[in-house]
N, CA, C and O of each residue as an XYZ file, in Angstrom:
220
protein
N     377.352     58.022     28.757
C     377.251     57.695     30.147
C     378.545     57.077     30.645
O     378.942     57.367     31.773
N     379.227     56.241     29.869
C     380.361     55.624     30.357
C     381.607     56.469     30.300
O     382.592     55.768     30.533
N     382.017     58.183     29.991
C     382.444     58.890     29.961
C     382.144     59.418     31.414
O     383.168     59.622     32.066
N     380.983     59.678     32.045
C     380.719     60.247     33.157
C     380.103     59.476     34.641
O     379.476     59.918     35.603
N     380.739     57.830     34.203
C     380.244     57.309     35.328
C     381.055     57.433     36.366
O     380.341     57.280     37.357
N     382.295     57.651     36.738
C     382.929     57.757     37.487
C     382.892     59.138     37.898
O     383.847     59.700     38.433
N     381.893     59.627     37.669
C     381.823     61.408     38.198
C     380.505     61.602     39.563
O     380.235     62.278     40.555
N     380.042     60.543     38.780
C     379.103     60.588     40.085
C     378.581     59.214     40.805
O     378.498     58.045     40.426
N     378.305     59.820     41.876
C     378.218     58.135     43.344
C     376.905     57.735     42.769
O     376.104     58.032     43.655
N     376.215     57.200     41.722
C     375.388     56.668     41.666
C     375.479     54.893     41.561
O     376.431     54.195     41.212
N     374.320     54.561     41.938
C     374.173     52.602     41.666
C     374.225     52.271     40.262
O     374.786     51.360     39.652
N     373.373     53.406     39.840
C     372.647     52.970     38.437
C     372.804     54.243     37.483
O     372.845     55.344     38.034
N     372.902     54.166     36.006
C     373.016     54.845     35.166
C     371.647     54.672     34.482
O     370.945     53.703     34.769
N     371.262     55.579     33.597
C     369.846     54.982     32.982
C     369.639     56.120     31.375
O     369.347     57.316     31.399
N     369.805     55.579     30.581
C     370.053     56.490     29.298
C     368.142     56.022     28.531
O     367.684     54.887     28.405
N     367.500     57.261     28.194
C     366.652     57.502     27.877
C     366.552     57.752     26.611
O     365.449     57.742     26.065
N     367.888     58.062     25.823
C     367.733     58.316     24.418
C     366.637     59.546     23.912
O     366.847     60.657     24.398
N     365.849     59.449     23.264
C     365.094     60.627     22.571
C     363.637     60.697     23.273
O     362.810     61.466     22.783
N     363.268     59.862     24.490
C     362.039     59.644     25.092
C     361.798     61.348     25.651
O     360.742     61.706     25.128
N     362.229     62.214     26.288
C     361.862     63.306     26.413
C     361.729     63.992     25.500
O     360.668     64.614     25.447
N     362.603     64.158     24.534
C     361.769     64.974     23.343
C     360.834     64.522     22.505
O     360.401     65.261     21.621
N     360.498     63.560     22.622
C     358.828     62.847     21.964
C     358.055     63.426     22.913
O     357.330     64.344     22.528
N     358.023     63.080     24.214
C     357.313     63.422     25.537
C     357.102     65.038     24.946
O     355.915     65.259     24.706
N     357.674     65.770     24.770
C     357.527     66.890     25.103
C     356.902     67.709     23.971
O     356.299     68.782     23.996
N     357.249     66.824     22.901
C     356.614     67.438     21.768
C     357.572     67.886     20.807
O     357.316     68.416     19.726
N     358.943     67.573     21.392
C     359.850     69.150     20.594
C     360.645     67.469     19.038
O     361.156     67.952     18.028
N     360.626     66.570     19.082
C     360.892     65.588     18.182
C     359.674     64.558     18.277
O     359.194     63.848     19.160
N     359.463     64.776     17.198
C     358.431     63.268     16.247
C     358.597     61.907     16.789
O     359.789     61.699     17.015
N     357.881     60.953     17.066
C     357.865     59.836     17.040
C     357.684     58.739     15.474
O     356.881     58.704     14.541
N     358.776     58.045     15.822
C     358.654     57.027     14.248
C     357.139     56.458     13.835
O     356.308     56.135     14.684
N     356.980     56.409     12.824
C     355.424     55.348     12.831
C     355.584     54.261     12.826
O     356.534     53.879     12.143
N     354.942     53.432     13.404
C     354.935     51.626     14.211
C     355.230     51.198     13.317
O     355.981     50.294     13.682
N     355.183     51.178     12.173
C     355.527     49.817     11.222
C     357.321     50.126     10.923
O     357.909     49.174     10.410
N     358.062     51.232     11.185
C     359.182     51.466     11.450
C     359.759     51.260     12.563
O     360.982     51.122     12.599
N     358.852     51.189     13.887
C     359.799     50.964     15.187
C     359.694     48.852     14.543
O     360.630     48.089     14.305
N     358.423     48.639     14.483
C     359.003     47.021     14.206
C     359.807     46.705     13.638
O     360.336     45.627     13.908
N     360.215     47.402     12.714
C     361.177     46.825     12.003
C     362.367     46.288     12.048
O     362.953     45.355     11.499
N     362.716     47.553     13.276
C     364.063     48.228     13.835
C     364.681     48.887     13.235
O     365.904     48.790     13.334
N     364.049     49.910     12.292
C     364.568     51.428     11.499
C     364.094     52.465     12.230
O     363.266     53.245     11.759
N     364.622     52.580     13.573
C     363.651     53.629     14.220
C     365.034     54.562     14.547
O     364.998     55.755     14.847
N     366.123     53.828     14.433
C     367.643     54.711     14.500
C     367.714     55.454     12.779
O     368.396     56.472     12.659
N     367.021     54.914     11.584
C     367.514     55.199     10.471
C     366.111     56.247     10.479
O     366.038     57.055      9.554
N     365.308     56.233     11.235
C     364.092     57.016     10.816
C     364.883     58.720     11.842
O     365.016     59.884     11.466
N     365.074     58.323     12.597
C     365.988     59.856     13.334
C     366.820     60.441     12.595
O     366.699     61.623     12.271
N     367.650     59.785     12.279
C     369.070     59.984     11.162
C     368.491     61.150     10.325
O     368.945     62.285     10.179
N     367.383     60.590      9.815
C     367.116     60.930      8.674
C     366.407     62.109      8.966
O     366.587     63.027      8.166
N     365.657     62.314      9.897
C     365.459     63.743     10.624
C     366.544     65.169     11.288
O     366.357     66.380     11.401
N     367.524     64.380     11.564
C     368.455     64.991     12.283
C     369.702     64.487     11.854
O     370.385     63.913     12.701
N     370.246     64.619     10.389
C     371.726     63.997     10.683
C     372.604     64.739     11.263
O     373.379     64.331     12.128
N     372.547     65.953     10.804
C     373.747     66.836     11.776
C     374.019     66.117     13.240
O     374.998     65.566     13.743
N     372.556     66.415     13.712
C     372.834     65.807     15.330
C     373.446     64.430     15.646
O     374.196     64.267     16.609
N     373.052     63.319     14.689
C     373.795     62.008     14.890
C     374.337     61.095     14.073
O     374.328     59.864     14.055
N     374.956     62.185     13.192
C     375.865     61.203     12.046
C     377.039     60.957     13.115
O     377.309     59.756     13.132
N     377.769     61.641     13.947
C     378.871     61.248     14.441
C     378.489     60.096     15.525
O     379.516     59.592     15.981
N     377.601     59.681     15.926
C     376.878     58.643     16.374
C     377.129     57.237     15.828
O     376.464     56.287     16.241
């Protein structure tokens, strides 16, 4: 987002992260005793590193 804020006249920026593809069905949601933890970035990883090892 901070790459493309100066591209557009908005107030507000708002980054959603992976909430639409849970929503939608197309990526898994972590199981609760992993979002408490705060391994819910190492629980994706581990689904998808291609997509966010450079992350």
């Amino acid at each position: 987002m901070a790459a493309h804020a100066g591209r557009h006249d908005a107030a507000v920026l708002l980054g959603v992260g992976a909430a639409f593809d849970i929503h939608a069905g197309v990526a898994t949601e972590a199981p609760v005793w992993i979002k408490r933890s705060g391994f819910e970035w190492l629980y994706r990883l581990g689904r998808k590193p291609r997509r966010l090892w450079r992350r």
